[in-house]
KOLGULUM-16072 format. One record per residue (C-alpha): z, x, y; chain; residue in one letter; residue number from 1. Coordinates in nm, 2 decimals, always signed. Layout:
REM residues N
      pz      px      py  ch  aa    i
       Z       X       Y   A   a  NUM
...
END
This chain:
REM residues 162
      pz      px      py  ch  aa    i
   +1.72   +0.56   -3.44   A   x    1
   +1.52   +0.41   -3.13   A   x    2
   +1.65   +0.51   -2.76   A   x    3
   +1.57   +0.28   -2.48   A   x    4
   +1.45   +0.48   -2.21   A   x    5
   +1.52   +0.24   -1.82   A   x    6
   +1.40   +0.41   -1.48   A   x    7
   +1.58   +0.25   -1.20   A   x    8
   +1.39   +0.09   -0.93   A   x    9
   +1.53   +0.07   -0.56   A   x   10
   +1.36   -0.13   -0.27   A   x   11
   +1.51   -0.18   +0.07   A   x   12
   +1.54   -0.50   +0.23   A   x   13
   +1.51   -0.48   +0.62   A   x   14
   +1.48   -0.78   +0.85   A   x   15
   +1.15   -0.66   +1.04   A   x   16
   +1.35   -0.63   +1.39   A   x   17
   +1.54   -0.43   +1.22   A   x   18
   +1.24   -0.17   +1.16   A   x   19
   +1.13   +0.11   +1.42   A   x   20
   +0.86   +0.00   +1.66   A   x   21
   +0.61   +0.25   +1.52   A   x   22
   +0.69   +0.04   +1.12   A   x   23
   +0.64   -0.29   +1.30   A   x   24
   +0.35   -0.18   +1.46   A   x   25
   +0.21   -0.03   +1.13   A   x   26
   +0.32   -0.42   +0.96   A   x   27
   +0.11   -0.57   +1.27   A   x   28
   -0.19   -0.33   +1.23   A   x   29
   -0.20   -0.44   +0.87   A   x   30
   -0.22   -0.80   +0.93   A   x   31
   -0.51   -0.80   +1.19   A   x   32
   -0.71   -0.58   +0.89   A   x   33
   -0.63   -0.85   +0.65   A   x   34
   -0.76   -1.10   +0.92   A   x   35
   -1.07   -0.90   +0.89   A   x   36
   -1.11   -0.86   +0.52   A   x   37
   -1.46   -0.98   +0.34   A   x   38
   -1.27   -1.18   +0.08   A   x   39
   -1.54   -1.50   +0.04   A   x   40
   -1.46   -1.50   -0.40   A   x   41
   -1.08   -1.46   -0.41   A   x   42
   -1.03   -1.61   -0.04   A   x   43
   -0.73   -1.33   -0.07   A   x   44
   -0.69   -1.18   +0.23   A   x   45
   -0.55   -0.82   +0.20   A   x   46
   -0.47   -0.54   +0.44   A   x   47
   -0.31   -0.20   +0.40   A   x   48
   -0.28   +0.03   +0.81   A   x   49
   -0.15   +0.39   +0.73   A   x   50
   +0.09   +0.60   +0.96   A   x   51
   -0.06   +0.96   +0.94   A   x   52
   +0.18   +1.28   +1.02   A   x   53
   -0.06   +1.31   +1.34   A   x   54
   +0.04   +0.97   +1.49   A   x   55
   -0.31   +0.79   +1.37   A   x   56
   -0.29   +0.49   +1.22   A   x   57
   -0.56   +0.39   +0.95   A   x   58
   -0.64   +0.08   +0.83   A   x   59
   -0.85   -0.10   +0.54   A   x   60
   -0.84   -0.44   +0.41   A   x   61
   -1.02   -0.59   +0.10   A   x   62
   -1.39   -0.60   +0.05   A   x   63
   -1.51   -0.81   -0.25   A   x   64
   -1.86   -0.84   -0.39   A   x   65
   -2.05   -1.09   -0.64   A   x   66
   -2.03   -0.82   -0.91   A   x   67
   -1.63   -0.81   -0.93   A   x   68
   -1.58   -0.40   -1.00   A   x   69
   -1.79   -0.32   -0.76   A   x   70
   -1.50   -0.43   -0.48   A   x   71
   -1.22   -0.22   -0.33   A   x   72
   -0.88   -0.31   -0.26   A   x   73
   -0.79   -0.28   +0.09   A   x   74
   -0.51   +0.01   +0.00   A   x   75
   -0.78   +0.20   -0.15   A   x   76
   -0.97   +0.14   +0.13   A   x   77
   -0.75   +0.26   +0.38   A   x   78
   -0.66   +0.57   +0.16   A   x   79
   -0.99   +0.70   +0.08   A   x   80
   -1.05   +0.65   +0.45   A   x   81
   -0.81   +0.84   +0.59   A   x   82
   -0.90   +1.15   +0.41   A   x   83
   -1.20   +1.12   +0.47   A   x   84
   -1.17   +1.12   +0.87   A   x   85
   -0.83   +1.36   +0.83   A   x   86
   -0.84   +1.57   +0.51   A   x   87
   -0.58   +1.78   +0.63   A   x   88
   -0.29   +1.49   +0.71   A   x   89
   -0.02   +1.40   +0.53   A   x   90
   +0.01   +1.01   +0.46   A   x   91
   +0.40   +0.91   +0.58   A   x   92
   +0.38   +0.54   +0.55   A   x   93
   +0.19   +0.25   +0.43   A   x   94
   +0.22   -0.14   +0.52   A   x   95
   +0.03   -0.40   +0.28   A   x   96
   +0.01   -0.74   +0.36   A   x   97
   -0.18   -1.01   +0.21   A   x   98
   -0.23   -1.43   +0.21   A   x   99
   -0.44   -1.69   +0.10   A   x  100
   -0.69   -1.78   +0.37   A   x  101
   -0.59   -2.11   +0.39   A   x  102
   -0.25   -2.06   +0.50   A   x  103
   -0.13   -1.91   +0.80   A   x  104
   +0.16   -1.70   +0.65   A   x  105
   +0.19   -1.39   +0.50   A   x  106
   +0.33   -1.34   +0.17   A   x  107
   +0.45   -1.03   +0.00   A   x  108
   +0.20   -0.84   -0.26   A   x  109
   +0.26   -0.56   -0.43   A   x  110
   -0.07   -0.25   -0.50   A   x  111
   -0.24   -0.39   -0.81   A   x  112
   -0.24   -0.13   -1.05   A   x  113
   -0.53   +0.10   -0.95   A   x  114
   -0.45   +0.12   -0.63   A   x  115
   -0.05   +0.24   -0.73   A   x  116
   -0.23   +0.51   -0.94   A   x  117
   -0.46   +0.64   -0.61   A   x  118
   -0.13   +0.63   -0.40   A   x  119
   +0.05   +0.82   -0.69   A   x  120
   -0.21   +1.06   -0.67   A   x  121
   -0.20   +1.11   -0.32   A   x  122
   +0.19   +1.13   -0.32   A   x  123
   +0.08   +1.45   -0.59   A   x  124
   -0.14   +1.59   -0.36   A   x  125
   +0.03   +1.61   -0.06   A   x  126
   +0.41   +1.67   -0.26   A   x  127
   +0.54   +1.45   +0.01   A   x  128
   +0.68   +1.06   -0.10   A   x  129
   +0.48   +0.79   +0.11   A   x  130
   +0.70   +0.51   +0.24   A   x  131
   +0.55   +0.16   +0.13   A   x  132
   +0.68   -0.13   +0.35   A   x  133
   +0.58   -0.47   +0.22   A   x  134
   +0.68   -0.77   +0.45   A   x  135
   +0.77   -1.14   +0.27   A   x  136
   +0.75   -1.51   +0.36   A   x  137
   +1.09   -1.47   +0.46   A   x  138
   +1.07   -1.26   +0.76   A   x  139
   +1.26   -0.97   +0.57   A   x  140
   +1.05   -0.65   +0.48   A   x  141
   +1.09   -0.47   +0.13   A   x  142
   +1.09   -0.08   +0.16   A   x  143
   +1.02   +0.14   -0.14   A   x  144
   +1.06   +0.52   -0.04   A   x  145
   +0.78   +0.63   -0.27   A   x  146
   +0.49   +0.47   -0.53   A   x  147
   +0.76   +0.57   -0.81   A   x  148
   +0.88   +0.25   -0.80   A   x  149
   +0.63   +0.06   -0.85   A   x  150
   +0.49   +0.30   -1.12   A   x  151
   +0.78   +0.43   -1.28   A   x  152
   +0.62   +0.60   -1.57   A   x  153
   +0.27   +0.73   -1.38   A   x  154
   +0.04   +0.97   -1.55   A   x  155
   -0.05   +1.27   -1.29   A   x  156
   -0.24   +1.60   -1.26   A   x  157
   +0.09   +1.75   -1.39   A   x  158
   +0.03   +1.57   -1.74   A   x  159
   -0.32   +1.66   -1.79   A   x  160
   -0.17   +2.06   -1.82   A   x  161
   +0.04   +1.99   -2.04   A   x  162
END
């Protein structure tokens, strides 16, 4: 007989005054990189800023090209730019913002799928959760306490050996 098989998902809802300084700050770094993305195709603006374990913020934001695959999401961006510049860090948090660049205001986004496997894989890495903070029209800020949730069933270096 067939089982259905649920994970649970669990975000936290903050209003952003309600966030440390250092998590606003990471939210407002995010937003100037998105101001700054090269986004002329999708006119998405996107921006991810990293909080490493030794206090250094990294950020990235979307940079699109003619030939569609051959762009990179502004998480990735951010990621694969932080190790490069600090292989040995750990990544603690992550703000990603994003909006149209017609409007003003932000909206929430959530990692398109290859960029949730890359954070996955990072979370693996290091064996340490990453905080993702994504802030809404709203004024209120979502808070996931790891990648899991928004890949619940994520395929890892663990399942490769098995």
């Amino acid at each position: 007989m067939p089982r259905i098989i649920k994970k649970e998902v669990s975000l936290t809802q903050y209003e952003a005054d309600e966030l440390d300084e250092v998590t606003q700050n990471l939210i407002e770094t995010a937003k100037q990189s998105a101001l700054r993305a090269y986004a002329p195709y999708s006119n998405f603006q996107v921006g991810a800023a990293l909080l490493l374990d030794n206090g250094k913020i990294i950020s990235g934001n979307n940079q699109e090209n003619a030939c569609y695959p051959a762009g990179l999401c502004a998480e990735r961006v951010a990621f694969f730019s932080a190790k490069s510049q600090f292989p040995d860090c750990q990544i603690l948090k992550v703000a990603i913002v994003a909006k149209p660049a017609s409007q003003e205001q932000f909206k929430m986004a959530t990692p398109c799928g290859s960029c949730r496997q890359v954070m996955s894989e990072y979370e693996n890495n290091q064996e340490q959760h990453i905080k993702i903070y994504l802030p809404a029209t709203d004024g209120s800020v979502y808070e996931s306490d790891s990648v899991d949730n928004f890949l619940p069933f994520k395929f890892s270096n663990k399942d490769l050996n098995s």
